[in-house]
LUMLOLUM-380394 format. One record per residue (C-alpha): x, y, z; residue in one letter; residue number from 1. Coordinates in nm, 2 decimals, always signed. Layout:
BEGIN
      xx      yy      zz  r    k
       X       Y       Z  A  NUM
...
This chain:
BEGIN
      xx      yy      zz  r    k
   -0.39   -2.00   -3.21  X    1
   -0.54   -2.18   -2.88  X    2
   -0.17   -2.16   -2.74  X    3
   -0.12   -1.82   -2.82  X    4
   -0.42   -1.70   -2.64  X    5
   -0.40   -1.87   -2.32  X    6
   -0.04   -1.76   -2.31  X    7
   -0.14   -1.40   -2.31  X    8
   -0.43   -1.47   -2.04  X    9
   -0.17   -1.65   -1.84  X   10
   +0.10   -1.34   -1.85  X   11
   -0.21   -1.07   -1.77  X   12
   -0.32   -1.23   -1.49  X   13
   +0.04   -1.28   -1.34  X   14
   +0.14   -0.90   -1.40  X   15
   -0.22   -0.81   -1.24  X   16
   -0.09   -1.04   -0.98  X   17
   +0.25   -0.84   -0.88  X   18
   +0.10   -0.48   -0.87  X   19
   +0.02   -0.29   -0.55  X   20
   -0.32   -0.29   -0.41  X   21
   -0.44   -0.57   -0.65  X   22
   -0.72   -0.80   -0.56  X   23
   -0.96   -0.69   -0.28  X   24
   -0.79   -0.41   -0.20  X   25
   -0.91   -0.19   -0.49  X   26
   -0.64   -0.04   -0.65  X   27
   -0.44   +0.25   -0.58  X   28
   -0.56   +0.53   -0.41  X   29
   -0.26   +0.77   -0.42  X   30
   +0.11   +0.80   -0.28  X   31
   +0.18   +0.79   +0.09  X   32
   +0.55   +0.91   +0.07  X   33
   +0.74   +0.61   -0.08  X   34
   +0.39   +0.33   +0.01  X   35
   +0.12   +0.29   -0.14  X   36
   -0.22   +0.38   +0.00  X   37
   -0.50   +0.15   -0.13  X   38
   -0.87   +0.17   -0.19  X   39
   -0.95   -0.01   +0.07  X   40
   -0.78   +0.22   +0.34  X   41
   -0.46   +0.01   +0.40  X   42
   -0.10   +0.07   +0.28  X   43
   +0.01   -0.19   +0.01  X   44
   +0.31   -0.42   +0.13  X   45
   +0.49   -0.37   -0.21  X   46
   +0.89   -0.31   -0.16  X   47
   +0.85   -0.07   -0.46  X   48
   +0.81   +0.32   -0.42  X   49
   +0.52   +0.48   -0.51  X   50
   +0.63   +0.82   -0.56  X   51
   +0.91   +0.68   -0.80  X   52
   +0.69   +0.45   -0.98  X   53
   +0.35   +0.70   -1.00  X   54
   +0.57   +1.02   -1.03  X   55
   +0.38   +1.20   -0.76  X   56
   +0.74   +1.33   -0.56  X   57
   +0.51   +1.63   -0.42  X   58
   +0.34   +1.36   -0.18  X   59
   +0.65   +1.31   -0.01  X   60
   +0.64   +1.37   +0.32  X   61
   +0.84   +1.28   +0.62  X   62
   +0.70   +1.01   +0.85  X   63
   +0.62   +1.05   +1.22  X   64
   +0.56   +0.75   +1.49  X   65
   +0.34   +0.77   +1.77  X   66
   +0.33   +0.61   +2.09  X   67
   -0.07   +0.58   +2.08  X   68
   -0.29   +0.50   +1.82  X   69
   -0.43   +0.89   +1.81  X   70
   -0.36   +1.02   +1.48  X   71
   -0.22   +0.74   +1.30  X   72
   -0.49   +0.70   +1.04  X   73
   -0.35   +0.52   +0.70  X   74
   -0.27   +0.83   +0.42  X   75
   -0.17   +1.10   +0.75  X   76
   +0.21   +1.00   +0.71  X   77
   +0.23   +0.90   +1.07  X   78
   +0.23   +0.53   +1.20  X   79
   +0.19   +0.39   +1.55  X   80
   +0.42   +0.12   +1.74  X   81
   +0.24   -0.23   +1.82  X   82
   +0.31   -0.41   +2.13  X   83
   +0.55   -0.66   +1.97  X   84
   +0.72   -0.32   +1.75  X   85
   +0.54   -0.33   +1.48  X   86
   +0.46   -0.02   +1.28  X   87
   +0.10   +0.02   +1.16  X   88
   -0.20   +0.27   +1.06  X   89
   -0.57   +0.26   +1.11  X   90
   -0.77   +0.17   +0.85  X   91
   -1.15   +0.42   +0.78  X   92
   -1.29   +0.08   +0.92  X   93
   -1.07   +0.06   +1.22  X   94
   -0.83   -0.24   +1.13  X   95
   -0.42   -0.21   +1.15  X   96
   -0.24   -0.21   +0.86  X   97
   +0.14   -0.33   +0.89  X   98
   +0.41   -0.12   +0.74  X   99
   +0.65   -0.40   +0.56  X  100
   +0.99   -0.40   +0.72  X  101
């Protein structure tokens, strides 16, 4: 009976584990396109696709990047270019979030 329940503890806490936006990021917000926008602000670094897996194909939007870091706020379905090419939004609190390759 012991086994049994500390087997099921063990498999919730590894599927909680491998969602989008777990941990201190909240949760899902809503669909950015195909990522995943998170409580928190940032975009989720999951390979899977949010519209696909949420349903929510009328978020889909075509994504724009800028040069400068005007108007690339996490959720607006544009990104900015780092220095060393990587593709990022601004957070509500002002931190960069990294699009996953």
């Amino acid at each position: 009976m012991i086994l049994l329940l500390l087997l099921c503890v063990i498999s919730v806490s590894a599927w909680a584990g491998n969602t989008p936006c777990s941990g201190k990021k909240g949760g899902i917000d809503r669909c950015d396109g195909d990522l995943f926008l998170c409580n928190d602000g940032s975009i989720s670094a999951s390979k899977k696709s949010c519209s696909a897996l949420l349903g929510d194909r009328s978020q889909a939007r075509p994504q724009t990047v800028l040069k400068s870091a005007d108007g690339c706020a996490c959720g607006s379905s544009s990104f900015c270019t780092g220095p060393r090419g990587g593709v990022y939004c601004l957070t509500p609190s002002g931190n960069k979030s990294y699009k996953r390759k």
